[in-house]
N, C-alpha and C positions, 0 to 999 in steps of 0.2 A: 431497551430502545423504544420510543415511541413508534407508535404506527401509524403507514402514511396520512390517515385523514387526519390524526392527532397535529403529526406535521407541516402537511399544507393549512391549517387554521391557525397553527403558531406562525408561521412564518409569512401569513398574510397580515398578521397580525403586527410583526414588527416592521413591513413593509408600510404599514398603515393603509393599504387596499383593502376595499369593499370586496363582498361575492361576485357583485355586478359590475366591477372593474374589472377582474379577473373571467370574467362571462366573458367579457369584451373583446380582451384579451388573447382569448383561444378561439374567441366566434363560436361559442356555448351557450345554453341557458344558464340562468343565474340556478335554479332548479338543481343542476348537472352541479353546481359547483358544491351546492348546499349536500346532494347525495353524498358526494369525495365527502366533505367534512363531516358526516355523519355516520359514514363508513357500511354505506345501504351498499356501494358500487366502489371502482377503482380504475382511476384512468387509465388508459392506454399507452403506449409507450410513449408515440408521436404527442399526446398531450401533456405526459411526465417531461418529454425534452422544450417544451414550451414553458411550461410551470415554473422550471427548473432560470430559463432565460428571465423571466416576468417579474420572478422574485428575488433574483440575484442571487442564487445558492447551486451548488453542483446534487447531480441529480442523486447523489447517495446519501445526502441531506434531508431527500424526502421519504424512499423508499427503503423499507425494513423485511427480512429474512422473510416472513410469511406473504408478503407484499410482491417480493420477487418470484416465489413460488406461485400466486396467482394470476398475477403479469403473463407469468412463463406458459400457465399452462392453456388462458387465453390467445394467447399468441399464437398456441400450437393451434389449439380449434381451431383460430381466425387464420391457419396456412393452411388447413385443412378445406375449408372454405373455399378460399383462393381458387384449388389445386383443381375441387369438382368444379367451381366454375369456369375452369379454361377448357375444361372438357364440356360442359355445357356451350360455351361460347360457338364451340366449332361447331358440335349439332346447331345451335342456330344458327351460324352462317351460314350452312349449308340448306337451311330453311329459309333463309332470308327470302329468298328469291319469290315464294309461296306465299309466306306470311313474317314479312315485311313489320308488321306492327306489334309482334309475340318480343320480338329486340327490344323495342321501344320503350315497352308497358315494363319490361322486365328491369331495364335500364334504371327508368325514373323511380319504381318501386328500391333502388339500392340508393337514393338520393337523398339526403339529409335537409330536411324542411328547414331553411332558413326563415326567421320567424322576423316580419316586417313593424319592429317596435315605432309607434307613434306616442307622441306627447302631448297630452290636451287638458288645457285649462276649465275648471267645472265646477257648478255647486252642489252640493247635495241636497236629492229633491226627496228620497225617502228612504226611512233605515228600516228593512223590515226584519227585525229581530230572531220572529220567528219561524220564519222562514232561511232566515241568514244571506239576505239580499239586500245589498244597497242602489240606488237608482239616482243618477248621474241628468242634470239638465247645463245647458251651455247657451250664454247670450247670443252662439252662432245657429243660429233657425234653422239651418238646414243639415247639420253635420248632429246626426244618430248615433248615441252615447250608447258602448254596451252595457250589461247589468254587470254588477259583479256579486259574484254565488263563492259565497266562503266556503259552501262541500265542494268545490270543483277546483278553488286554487288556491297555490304555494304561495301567497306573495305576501311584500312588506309593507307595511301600513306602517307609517312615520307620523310625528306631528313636526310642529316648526323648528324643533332643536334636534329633531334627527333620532327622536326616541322612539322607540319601536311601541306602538298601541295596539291593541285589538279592533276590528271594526266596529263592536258595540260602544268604542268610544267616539267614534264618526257621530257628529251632529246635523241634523239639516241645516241649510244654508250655510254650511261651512263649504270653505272655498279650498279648491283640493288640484294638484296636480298630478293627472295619474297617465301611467306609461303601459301601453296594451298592446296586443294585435290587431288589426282591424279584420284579418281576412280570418283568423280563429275565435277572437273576441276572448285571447287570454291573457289575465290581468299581469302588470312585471313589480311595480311598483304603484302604490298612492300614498300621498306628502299632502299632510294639511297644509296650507301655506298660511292659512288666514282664518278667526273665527267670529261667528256674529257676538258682539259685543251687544248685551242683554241690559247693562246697567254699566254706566261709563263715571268712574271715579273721575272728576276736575279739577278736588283740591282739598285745602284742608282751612278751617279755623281754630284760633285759640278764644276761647271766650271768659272774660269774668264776671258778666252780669247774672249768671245762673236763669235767664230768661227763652222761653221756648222763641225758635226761627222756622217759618215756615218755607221760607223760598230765602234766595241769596240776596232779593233788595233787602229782608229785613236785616241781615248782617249788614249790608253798607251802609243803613241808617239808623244804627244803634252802635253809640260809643262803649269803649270796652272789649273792640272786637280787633283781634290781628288774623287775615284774611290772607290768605295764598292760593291764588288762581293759575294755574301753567301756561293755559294759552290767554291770559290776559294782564299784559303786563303792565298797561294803567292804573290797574289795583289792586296792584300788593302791596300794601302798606306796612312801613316800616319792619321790614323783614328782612334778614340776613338771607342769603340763599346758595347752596353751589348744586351746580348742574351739570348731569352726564348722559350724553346721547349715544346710546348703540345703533347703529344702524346697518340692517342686510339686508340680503333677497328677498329673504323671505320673514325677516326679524325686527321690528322696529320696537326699542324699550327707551324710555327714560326716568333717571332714580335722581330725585330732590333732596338733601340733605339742608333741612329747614330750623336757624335756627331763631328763636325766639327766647327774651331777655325779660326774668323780670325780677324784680325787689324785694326779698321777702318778707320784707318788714313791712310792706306797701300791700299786700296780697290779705284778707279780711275774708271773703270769701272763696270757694273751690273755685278752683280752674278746670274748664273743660276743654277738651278736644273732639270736636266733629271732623265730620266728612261731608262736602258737599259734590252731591252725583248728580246723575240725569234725571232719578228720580226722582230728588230733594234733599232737605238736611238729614243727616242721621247723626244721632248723638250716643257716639262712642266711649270716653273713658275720663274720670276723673283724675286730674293731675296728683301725683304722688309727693306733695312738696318735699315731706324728708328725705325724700330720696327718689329725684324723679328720673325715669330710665330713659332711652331711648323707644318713640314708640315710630312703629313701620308699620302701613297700611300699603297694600297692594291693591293692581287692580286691573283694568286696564279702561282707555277711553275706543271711540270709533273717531277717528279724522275722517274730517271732509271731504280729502283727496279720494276720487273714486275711480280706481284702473282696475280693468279686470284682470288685468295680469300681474299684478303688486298686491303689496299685502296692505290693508286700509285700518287697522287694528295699531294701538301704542299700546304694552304693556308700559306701567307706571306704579313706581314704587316712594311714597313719599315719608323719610327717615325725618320728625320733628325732634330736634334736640332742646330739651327746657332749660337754662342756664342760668346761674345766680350770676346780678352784677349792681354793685352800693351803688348808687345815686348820689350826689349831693345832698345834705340837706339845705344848705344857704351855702351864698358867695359872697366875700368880702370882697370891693375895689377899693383902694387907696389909690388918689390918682396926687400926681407931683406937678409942678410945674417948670422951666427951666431952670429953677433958682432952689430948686428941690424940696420946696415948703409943699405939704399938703392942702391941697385946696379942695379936696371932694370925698367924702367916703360915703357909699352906696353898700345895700345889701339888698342882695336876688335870691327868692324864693322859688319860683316858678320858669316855668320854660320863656314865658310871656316875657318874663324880667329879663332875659338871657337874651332872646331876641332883639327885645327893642330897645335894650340897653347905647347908650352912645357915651362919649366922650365928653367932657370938659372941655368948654372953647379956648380953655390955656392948658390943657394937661399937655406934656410931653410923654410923660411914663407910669405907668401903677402898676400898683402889686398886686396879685390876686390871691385872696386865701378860699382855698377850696374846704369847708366843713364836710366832713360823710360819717352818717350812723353805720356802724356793722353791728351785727350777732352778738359782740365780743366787745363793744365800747366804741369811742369817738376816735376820729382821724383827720387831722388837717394838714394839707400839703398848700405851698405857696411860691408863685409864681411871677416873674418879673416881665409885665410884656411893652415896648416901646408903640409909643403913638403909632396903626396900620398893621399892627400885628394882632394875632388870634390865637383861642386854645380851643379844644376838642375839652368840653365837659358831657359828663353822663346825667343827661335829666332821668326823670319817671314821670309819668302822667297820673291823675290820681285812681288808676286803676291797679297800679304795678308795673306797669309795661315799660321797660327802659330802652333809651335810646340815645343816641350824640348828639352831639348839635355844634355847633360853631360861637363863643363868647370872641367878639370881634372889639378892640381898641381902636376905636376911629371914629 
């Protein structure tokens, strides 16, 4: 049979309650709860029949044979207790009259210090290691942050996702919500909520010129370049893109699944992928044409929004998928007229031909043959489209870079 601290930590556990829920709970320290589950101490009855209500099990659930023997023989002490102090009582009442204030002192000295937890939003202004002291500053000028001394307290140290750190992983100017006494100065909890963001990932390029970039104009004024910016969305050029925002209290992330297209028969030189940050370009990995993977970069940036009491940090993770897709090589139009004699045949090369391609001032109909190189040989599909109608064909530029466009009949 397990024993009760074994128990009360299973059975918080499938309650899904914290220690400091269960503090709350019985009007304990979180301290007190952590003791029980480590089997230093053992609640009291009045606490086992709380326990027992809190976490929805009857109280033989919690309590095991050696458990009930210690119960038992606490109990006894604590009526033994009781028993002298009603005989003590009477000599003081009988004193009262004298010394009035022997009651009083005696009284409050049996009083169980209720501990006045506050909540306060802060940065961290110094970790001192060696000592094992952190040092708390707050935008509020007049409200006096205590220190906190890791020889002196129990408590939990969280980062944003709720995982338990050390305080040597406390950074200055990280932004921390911590829960203390004011009138003992002892700590309950401290929750990173936020951290300085040191070098702030923005985006990502594909490039094929193999040519060095020192800042981000040179990417916009050098062709051969597919560019993905998250908060600029006038400049993402021809880029597929899906997008997922997490957003919490104290958690803000968002992951780009970025895909980029291109030809492999059109590709002559390496392809790279950068990362463009706050610092500048960094030039990360060559594209793996036989077999290119998925590549993810992580990071995070610092948003603008500045609240002291929200988190100002985006994690950001951006997944580039590299994808084969044929292009055209040329396009045949045959165009017909109502009386269905051909009157015009055209061949398009180029995107330029696609675009500014127009009509015959007596077509009614043509056909389209679409030629495409692959890997493996030639392929021509063809297509029937009436005067006003349009198809979706696959250019490539002469980098590799593929993309759609619209072949319009009109």
């Amino acid at each position: 049979m397990n024993t009760i601290n074994e128990n009360i930590r299973r059975l918080r556990d499938i309650k899904g309650m914290t220690q400091q829920e269960i503090a709350d709970g019985l009007y304990v320290t979180r301290q007190c709860v952590s003791r029980w589950e480590q089997g230093k101490t053992i609640p009291d009855i009045k606490s086992i029949e709380r326990l027992a209500t809190l976490l929805d099990c009857s109280i033989n659930d919690l309590i095991d044979n050696d458990s009930v023997k210690s119960i038992a023989i606490e109990q006894a002490i604590s009526n033994k207790k009781k028993a002298r102090y009603r005989w003590v009582s009477i000599v003081i009442s009988i004193l009262a009259i004298s010394i009035p204030i022997v009651g009083y002192i005696n009284s409050k000295r049996n009083e169980e210090y209720v501990p006045a937890i506050q909540t306060e939003y802060a940065y961290i202004k110094e970790v001192d290691n060696e000592n094992g002291k952190v040092y708390f500053s707050t935008t509020l000028t007049d409200l006096e942050l205590p220190v906190f001394s890791v020889h002196t307290s129990d408590v939990e140290i969280l980062d944003n996702r709720d995982n338990i750190i050390n305080y040597v992983d406390l950074k200055v100017d990280d932004k921390v919500r911590i829960r203390y006494d004011p009138n003992t100065n002892e700590f309950y909890k401290i929750k990173v909520i936020d951290s300085k963001v040191h070098s702030s990932l923005l985006g990502i390029f594909v490039s094929y010129t193999g040519e060095d970039y020192n800042n981000i104009n040179d990417l916009y004024e050098k062709w051969g370049v597919k560019l993905f910016i998250a908060d600029d969305v006038a400049n993402r050029t021809n880029l597929e893109y899906d997008v997922e925002f997490i957003l919490e209290d104290i958690y803000r992330a968002e992951v780009y699944d970025i895909y980029v297209y291109i030809n492999e028969l059109k590709i002559i030189n390496d392809l790279e992928i950068g990362l463009i940050t706050s610092e500048g370009i960094e030039m990360v990995d060559i594209v793996d044409l036989k077999n290119p993977p998925i590549y993810t970069y992580s990071g995070e940036y610092e948003d603008d929004y500045n609240n002291f009491f929200t988190v100002n940090s985006v994690d950001v993770t951006y997944k580039v998928h590299i994808n084969y897709k044929f292009s055209y090589s040329s396009i045949e139009v045959y165009e017909y007229d109502k009386n269905n004699q051909l009157i015009k045949e055209s061949t398009l090369y180029t995107y330029d031909d696609v675009l500014f391609f127009s009509a015959h001032e007596d077509g009614l109909y043509c056909k389209v043959k679409i030629n495409s190189t692959y890997s493996n040989g030639n392929k021509s599909l063809v297509h029937e489209l009436l005067l006003g109608e349009n198809i979706y064909v696959i250019n490539v530029d002469s980098y590799g870079f593929v993309y759609e466009s619209w072949l319009r009949y009109e």
